[in-house]
DRENKE-621718 format. One record per atom (N, C-alpha, C): y, z, x negated. Coordinates in pm, whole numbers, padded with zeros to 5 digits, always signed. Each point is the difference from the previous one (the first is absolute). Example, Ala and Ser with C-alpha at 12.3 -4.5 7.8 and 13.67 -1.06 7.14 Angstrom:
# DRENKE-621718
-00569+00780-01319;+00119+00000+00089;+00120+00000-00090;+00105-00072+00035;+00119+00006-00082;+00109+00073+00077;
//
This chain:
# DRENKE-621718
+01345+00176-01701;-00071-00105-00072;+00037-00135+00059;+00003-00067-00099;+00089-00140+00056;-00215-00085+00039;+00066-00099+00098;-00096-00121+00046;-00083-00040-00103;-00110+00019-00052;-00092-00143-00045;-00087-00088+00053;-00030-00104-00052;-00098-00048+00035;+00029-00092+00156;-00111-00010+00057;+00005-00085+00115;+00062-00111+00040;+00042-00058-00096;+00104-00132-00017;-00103-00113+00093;-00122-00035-00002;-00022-00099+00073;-00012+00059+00155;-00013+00116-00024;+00003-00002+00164;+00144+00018+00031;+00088+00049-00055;+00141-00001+00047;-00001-00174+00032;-00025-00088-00092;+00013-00130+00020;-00020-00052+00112;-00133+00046+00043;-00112-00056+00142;+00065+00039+00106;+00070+00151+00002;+00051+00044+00115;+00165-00063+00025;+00051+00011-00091;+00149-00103-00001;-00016-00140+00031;-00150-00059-00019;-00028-00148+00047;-00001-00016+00140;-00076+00121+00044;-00022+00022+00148;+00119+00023+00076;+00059+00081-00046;+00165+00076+00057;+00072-00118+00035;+00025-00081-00095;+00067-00165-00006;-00049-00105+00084;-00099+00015+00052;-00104-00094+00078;-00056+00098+00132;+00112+00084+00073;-00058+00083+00083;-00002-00112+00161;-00047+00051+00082;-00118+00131-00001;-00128+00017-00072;+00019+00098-00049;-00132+00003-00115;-00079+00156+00052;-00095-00032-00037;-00087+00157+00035;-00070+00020-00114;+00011+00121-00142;-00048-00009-00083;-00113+00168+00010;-00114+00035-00059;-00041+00105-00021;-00019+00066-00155;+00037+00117+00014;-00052+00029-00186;-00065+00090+00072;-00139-00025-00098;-00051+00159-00028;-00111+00042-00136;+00000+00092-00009;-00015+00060-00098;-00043+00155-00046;-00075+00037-00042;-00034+00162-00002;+00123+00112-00039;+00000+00104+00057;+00095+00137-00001;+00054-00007-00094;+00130+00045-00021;+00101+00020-00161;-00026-00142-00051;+00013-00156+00027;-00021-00095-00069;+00128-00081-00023;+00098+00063+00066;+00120-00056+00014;+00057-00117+00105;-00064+00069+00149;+00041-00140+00111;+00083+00049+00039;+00084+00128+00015;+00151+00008+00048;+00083-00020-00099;+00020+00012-00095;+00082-00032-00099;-00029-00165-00012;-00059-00054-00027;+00018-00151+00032;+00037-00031+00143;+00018+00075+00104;+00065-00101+00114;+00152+00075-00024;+00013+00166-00030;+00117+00022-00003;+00078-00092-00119;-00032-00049-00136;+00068-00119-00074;+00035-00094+00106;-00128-00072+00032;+00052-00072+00102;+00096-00031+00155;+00004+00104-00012;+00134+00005+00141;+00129+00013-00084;-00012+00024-00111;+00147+00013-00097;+00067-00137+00098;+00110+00038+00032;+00148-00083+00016;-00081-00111+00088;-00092+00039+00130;-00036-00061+00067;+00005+00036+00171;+00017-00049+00103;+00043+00055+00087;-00151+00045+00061;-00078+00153+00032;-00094-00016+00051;+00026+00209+00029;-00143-00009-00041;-00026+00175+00105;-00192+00000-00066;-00010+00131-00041;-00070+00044-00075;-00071+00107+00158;-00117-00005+00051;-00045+00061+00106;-00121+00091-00087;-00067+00108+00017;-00132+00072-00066;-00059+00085+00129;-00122-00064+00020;-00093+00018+00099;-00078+00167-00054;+00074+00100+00088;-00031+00124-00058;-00116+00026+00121;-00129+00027-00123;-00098+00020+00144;-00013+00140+00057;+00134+00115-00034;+00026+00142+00085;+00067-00055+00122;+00033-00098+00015;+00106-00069+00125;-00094-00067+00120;+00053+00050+00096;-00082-00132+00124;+00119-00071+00024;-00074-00146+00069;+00067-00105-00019;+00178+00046+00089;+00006+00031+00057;+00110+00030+00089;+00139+00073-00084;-00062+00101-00121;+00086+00033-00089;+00030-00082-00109;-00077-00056-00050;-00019-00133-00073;+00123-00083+00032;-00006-00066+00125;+00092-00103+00051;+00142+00074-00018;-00016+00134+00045;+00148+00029+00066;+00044+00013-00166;-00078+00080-00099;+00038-00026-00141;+00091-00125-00015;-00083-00099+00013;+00029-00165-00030;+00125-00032+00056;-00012+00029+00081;+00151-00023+00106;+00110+00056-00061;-00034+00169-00010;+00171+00024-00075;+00011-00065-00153;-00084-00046-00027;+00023-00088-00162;+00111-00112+00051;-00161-00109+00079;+00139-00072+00076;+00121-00001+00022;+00049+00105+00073;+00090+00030+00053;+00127+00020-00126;-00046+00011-00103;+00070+00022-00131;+00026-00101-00061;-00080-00038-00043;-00012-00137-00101;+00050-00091+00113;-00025+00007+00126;+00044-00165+00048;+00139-00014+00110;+00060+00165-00035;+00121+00052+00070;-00032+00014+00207;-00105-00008+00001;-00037-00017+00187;+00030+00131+00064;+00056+00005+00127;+00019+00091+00051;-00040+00104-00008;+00028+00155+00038;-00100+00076+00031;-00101-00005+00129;+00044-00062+00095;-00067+00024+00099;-00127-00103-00010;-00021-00113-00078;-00106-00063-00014;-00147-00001-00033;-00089+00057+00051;-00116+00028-00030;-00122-00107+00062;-00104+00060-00029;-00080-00085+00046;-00136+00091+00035;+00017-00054+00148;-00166+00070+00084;-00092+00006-00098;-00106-00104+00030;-00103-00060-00085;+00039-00044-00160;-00153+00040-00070;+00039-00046-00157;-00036-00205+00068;-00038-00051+00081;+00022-00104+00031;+00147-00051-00002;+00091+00043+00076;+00132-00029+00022;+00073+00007-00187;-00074+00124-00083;+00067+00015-00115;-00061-00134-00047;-00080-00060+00018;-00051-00135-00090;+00105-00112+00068;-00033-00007+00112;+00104-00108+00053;+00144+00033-00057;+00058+00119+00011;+00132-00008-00105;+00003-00063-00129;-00109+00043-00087;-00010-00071-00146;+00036-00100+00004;-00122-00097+00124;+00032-00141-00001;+00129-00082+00029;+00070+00098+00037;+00100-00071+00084;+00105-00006-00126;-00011+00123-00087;+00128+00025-00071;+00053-00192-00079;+00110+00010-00012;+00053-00196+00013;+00093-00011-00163;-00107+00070-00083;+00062-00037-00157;-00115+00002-00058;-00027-00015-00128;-00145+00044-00092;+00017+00149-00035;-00104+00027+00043;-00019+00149-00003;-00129+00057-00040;+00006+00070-00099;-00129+00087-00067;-00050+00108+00066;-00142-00011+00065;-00055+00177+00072;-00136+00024-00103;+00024+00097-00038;-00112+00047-00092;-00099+00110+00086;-00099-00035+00015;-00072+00140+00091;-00111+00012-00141;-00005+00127-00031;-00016+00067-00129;-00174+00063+00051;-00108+00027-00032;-00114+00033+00015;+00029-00019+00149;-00009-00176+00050;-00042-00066+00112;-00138+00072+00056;-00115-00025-00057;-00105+00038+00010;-00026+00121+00141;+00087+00096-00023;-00064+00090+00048;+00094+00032+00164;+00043-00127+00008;+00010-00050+00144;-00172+00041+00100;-00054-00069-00077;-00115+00016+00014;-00057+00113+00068;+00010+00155-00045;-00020+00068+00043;+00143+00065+00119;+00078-00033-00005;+00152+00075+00081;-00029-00090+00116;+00026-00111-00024;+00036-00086+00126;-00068-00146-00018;-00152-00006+00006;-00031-00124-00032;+00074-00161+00092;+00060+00072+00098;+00043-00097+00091;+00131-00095-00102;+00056+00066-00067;+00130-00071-00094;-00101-00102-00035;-00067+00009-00077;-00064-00122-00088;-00019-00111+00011;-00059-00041+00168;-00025-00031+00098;+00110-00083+00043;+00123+00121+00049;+00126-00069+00037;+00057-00067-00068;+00022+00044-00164;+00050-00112-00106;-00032-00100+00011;-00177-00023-00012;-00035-00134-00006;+00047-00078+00086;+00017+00026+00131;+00017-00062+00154;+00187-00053-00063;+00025+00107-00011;+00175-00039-00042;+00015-00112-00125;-00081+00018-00092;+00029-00101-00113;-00052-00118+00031;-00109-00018+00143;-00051-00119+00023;+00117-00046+00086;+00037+00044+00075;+00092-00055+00138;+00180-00009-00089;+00045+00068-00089;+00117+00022-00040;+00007-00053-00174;-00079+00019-00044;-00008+00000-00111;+00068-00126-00104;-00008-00088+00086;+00034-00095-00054;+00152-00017+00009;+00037+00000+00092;+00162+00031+00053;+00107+00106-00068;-00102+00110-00070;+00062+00112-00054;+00097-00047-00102;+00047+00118-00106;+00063-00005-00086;-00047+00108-00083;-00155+00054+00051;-00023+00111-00114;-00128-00036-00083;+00025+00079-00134;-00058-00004-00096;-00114+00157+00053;-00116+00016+00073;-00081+00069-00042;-00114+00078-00057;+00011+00129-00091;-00023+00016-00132;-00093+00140+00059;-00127-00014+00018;-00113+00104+00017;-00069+00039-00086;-00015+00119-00047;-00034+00068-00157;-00064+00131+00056;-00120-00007-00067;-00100+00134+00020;-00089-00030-00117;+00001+00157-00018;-00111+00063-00098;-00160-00004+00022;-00050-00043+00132;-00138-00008+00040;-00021-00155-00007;-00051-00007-00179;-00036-00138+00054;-00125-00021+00075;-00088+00054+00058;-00080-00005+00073;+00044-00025+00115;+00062+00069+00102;+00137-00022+00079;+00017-00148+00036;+00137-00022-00117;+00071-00099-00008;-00141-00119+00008;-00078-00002-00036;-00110-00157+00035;-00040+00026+00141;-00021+00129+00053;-00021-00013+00145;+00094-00066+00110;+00166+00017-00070;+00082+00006+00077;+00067-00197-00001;-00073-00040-00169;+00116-00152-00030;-00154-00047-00008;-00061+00025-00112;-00066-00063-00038;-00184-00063+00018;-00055+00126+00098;-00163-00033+00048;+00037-00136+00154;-00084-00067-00001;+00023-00167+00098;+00028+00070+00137;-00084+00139+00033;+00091+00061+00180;+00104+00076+00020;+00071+00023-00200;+00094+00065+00036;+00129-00021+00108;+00064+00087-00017;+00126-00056+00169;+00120-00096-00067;+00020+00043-00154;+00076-00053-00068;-00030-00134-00114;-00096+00023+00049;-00106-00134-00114;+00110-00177+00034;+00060-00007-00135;+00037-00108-00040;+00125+00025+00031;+00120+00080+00043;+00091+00026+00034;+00055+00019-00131;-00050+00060-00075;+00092+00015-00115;+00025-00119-00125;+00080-00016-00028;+00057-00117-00110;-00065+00013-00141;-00038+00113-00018;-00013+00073-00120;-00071+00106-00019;-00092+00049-00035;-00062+00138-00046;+00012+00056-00113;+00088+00054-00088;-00039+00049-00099;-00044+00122-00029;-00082+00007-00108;-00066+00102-00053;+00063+00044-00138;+00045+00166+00017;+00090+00012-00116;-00088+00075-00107;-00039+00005-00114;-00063+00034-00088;+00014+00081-00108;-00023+00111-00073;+00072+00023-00088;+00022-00053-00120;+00074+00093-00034;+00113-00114-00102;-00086+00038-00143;+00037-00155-00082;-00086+00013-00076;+00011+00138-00136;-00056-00018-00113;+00031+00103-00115;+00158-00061-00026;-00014-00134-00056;+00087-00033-00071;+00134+00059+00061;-00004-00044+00137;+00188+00078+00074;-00016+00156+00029;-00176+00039+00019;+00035+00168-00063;+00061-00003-00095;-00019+00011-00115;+00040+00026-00146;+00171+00006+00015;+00014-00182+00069;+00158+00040-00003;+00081+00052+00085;-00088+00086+00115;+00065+00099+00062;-00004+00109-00064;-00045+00096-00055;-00059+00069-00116;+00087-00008-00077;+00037-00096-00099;+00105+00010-00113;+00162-00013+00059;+00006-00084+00144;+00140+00074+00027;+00003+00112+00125;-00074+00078-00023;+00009+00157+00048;+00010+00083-00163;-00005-00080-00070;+00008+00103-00154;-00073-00001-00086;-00143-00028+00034;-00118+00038-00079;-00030-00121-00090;+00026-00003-00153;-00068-00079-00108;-00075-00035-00023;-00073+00130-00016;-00147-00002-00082;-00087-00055+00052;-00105-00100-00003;-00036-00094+00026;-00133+00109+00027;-00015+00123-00040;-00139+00047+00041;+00005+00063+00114;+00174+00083+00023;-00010+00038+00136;+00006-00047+00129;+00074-00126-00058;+00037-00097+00127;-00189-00055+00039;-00098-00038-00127;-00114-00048+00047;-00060+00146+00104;+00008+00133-00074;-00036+00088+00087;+00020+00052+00143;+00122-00057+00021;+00071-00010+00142;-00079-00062+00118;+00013-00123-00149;-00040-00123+00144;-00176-00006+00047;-00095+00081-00122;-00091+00033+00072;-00038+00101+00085;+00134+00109-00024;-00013+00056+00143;+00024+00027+00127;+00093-00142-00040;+00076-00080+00213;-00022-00100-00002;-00049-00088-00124;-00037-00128+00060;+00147-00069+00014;+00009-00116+00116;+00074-00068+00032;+00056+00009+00111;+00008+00170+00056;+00039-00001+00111;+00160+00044-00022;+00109-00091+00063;+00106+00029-00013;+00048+00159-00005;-00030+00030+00164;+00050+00142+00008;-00029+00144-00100;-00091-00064-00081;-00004+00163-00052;+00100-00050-00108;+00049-00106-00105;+00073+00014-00089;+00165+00016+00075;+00009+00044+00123;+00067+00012+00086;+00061+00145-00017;-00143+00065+00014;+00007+00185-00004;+00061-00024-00165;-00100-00055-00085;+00019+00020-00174;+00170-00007-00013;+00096-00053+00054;+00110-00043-00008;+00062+00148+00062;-00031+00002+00117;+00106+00129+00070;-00056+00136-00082;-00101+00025-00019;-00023+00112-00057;+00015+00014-00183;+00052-00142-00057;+00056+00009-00123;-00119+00025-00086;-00127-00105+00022;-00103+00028-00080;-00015-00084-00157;+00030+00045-00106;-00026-00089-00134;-00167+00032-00043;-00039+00015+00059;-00120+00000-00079;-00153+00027+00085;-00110-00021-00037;-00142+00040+00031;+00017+00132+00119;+00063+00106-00143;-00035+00137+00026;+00105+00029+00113;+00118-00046-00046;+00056+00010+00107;+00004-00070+00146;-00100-00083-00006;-00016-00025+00136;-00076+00077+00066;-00120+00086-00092;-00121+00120+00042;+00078+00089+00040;+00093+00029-00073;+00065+00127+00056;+00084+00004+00089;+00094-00099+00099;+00089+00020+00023;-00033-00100+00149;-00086-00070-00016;+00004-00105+00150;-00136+00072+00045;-00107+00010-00079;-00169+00027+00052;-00003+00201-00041;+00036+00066-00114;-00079+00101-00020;+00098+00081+00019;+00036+00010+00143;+00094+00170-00005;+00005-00017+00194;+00090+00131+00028;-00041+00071+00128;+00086-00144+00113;+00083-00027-00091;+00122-00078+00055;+00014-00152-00051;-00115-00072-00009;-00042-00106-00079;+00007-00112+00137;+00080-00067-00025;+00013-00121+00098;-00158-00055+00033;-00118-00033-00111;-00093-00065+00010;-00110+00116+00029;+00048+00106+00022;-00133+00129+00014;-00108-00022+00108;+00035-00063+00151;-00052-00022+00106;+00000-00125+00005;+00038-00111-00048;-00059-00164+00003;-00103+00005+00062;-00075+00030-00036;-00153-00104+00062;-00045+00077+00116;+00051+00119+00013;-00060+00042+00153;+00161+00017+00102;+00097-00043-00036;+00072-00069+00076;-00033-00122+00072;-00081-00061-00100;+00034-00159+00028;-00158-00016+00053;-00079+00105-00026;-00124-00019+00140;+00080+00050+00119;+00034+00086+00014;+00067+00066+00110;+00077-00077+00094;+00082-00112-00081;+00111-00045+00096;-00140-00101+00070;-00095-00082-00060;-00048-00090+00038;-00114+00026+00084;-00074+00122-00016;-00110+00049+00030;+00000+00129+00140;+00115+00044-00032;+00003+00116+00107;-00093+00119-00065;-00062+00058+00135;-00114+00083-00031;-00075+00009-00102;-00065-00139+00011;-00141-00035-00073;+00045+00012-00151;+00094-00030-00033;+00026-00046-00145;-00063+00095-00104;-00113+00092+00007;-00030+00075-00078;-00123-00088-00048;-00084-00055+00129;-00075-00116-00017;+00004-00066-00136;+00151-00076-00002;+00029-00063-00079;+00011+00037-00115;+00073+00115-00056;-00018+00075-00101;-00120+00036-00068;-00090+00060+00106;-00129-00009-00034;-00071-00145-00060;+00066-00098-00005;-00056-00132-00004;+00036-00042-00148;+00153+00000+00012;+00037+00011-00152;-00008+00117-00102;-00020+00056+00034;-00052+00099-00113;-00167-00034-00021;-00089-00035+00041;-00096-00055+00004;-00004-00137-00126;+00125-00102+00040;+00019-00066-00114;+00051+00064-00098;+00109+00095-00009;+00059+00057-00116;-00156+00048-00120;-00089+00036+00088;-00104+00045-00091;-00089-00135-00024;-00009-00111-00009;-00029-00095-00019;-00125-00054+00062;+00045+00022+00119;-00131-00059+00123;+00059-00106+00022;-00089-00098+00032;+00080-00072+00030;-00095-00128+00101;-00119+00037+00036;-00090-00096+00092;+00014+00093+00163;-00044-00068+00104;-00003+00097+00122;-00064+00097-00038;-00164+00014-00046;-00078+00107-00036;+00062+00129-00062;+00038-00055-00113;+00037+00091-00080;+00151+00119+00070;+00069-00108+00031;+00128+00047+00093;-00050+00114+00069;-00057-00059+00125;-00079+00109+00125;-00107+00103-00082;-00024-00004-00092;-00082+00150-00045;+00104+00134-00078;+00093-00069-00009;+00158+00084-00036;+00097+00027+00141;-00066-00026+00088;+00123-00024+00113;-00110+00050+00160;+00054+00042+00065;-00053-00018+00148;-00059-00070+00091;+00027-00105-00098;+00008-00133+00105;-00147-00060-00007;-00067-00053+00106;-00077-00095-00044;+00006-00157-00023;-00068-00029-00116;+00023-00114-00059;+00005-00130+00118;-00048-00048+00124;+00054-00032+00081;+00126+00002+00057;+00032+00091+00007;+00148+00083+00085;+00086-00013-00124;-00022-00078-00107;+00152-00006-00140;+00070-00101+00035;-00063-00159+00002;+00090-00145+00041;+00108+00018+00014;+00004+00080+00142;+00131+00025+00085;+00134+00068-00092;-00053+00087-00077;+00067+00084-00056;+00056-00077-00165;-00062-00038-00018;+00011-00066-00139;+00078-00178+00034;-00045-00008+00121;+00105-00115+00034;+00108+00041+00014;+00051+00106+00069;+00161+00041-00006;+00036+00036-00103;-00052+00049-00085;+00023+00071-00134;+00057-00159-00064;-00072-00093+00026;+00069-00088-00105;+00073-00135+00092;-00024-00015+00118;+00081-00115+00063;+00156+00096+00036;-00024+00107+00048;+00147+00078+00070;+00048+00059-00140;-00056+00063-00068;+00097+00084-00128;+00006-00073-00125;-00105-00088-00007;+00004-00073-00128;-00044+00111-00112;-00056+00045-00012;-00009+00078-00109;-00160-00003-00081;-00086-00010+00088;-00118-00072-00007;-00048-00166-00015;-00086-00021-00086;-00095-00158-00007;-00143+00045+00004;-00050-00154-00008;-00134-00039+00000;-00027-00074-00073;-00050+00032-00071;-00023-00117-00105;-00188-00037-00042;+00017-00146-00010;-00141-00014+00031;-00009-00081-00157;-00145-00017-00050;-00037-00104-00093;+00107-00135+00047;+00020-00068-00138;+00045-00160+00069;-00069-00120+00037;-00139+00078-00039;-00148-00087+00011;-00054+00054+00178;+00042+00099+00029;+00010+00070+00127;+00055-00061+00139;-00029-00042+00123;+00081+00041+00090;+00068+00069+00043;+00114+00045+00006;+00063+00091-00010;+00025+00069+00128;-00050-00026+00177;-00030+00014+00109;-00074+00020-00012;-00174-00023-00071;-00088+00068+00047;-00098+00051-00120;+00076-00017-00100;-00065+00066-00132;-00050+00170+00030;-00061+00027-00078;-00056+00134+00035;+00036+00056-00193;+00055-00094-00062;+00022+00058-00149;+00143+00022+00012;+00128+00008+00123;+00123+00006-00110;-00025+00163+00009;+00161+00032-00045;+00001+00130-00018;+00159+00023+00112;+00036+00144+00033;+00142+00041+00037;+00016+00055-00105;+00130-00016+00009;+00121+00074-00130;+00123+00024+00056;+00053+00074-00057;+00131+00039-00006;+00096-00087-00090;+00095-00066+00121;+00099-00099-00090;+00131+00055-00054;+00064+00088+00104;+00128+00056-00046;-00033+00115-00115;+00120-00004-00058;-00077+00076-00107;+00087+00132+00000;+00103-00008+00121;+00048+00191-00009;-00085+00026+00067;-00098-00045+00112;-00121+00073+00122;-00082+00049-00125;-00067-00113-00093;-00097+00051-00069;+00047+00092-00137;+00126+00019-00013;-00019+00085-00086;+00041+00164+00098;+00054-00074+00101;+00020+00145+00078;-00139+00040+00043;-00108-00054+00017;-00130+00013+00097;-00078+00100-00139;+00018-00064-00132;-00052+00047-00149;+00022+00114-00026;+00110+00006+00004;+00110+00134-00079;+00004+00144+00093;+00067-00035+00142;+00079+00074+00095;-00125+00036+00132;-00022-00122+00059;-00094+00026+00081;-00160+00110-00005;-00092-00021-00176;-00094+00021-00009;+00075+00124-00077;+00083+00097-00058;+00056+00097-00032;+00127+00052+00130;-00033+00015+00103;+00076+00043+00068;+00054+00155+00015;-00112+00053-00007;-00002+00146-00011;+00128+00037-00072;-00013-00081-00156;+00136+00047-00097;+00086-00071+00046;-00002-00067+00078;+00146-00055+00038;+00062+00049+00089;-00053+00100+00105;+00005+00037+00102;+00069+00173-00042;-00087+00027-00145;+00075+00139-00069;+00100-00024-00083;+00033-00106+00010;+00133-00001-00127;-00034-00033-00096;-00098-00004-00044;-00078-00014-00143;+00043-00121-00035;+00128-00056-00025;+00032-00131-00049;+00022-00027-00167;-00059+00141-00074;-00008+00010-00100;-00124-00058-00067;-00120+00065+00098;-00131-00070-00050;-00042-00139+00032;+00061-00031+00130;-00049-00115+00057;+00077-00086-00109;+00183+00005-00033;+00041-00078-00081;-00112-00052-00170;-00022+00130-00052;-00100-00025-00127;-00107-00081+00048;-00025+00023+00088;-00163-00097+00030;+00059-00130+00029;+00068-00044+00063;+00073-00146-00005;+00020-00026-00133;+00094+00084-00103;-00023-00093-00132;-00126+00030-00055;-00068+00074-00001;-00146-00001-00040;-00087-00145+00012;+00018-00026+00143;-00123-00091+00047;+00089-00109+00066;+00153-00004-00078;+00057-00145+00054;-00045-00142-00062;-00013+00040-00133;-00043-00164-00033;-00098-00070-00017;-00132+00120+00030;-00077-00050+00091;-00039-00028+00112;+00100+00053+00103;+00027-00008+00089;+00058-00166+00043;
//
């Protein structure tokens, strides 16, 4: 699938690149498209694409980084570096404009909170002298404000730029949609209410050769070997660990249309005290959750908004898949499919 979209931020970040040293951040919720906008952006640019894998401690991490280095910038073999300190002081030193992308930054945080720390110290003392453009991108926007944006963060004001990437609207669905194949103006609308604007799934729709509704039921979500079968308890899993059943328990709670603390916690384990926590990550780290209050309301301390479900593959996965698991779990992708067109357009 060829590039859409993101033209002003390609703009913002090529403004920065041109005017380096620049320190820019994107972030943005899961599958929203922040590696594919920095990978456009390194097109025919001299830099290095880094991804903060949180199975790695920092020591494998670096030595990772290093043999990249060692590639892209032709350096010896014998060149390494002790400390991920010493690997920062290399960055700085490198003596051309140079792009480092560290990819879900964030979860420095948990590996090696000391990097974060050290960056800042390096971009204060070096930073100015440099020649690099750097580009910190994570999926926790909850995270990412601890790390750039709350007044004690370590990185607070360091960055040039924050952006927040969003999904993309109907209108450039549609015309992703009609050049993957699809015409009909009812399936392409049916598509897009059931991914929304999140790049990556018209991603799967493309590799798995989907023209239609049904064929997206059948072939990405309703079979043994369905790219989208485990979505949503993947994507508690990677973020949640253990607990993430918690969470499940939480959204399926909304899938059935709870949607106040009360109501939540009498479907769930939890007590209505003990949710905040949980319903704050649900929607600052995954994005997949809001709050929405009256506009006559305070919206901090209203006691009328409501939670909802914003993404709309969680909530139709939380609808469909989650609260019929049993048949999904037997194969039954025959019945579960009929009940989707049964109760889709009211749905």
């Amino acid at each position: 699938m060829k590039f859409y979209g993101r033209q002003d931020e390609l703009s913002l970040l090529t403004m920065l690149y041109e005017n380096a040293p620049s320190f820019a951040v994107i972030t943005g919720r899961r599958r929203i498209g922040k590696t594919e906008l920095m990978k456009e952006f390194l097109k025919g640019k001299d830099g290095i694409y880094l991804y903060v894998d949180p199975h790695k401690n920092i020591d494998i991490l670096i030595a990772e980084y290093t043999s990249y280095f060692q590639k892209i910038l032709s350096l010896p073999q014998y060149i390494s570096f002790p400390t991920p300190e010493a690997f920062l002081e290399f960055l700085f030193e490198i003596d051309r404009p140079f792009v480092v992308v560290f990819d879900e930054f964030q979860r420095f945080s948990d590996i090696y909170p000391p990097f974060i720390s050290q960056l800042q110290k390096m971009w204060d003392l070096k930073g100015k002298e440099s020649h690099l453009f750097l580009i910190a991108s994570g999926s926790s926007v909850g995270m990412i404000q601890k790390i750039f944006i709350d007044a004690k963060a370590p990185l607070f004001r360091r960055a040039d730029s924050i952006i927040t990437l969003q999904p993309f609207q109907i209108s450039d669905c549609l015309t992703i949609l009609e050049d993957l194949g699809i015409d009909e103006m009812e399936e392409k609308l049916q598509l897009y209410l059931l991914f929304g604007g999140i790049i990556y799934y018209y991603h799967i729709l493309e590799k798995y050769n989907c023209h239609s509704f049904e064929e997206a039921l059948d072939r990405v979500i309703l079979s043994d070997l369905a790219p989208l079968s485990q979505e949503m308890s993947a994507m508690l899993i990677e973020e949640f660990g253990g607990i993430h059943m918690t969470y499940y328990e939480i959204l399926g709670a909304l899938a059935e249309g709870r949607s106040t603390q009360k109501t939540i916690a009498d479907l769930t384990h939890i007590a209505p005290s003990s949710l905040p926590p949980y319903l704050t990550e649900l929607s600052d780290i995954l994005g997949i959750i809001e709050y929405r209050a009256p506009i006559t309301e305070d919206r901090f301390h209203s006691k009328m908004g409501r939670y909802l479900l914003k993404d709309p593959f969680i909530r139709f996965y939380c609808r469909f898949i989650y609260r019929n698991m049993t048949l999904y779990q037997l194969g039954r992708y025959d019945l579960l499919k009929q009940k989707i067109q049964d109760e889709w357009n009211g749905f």
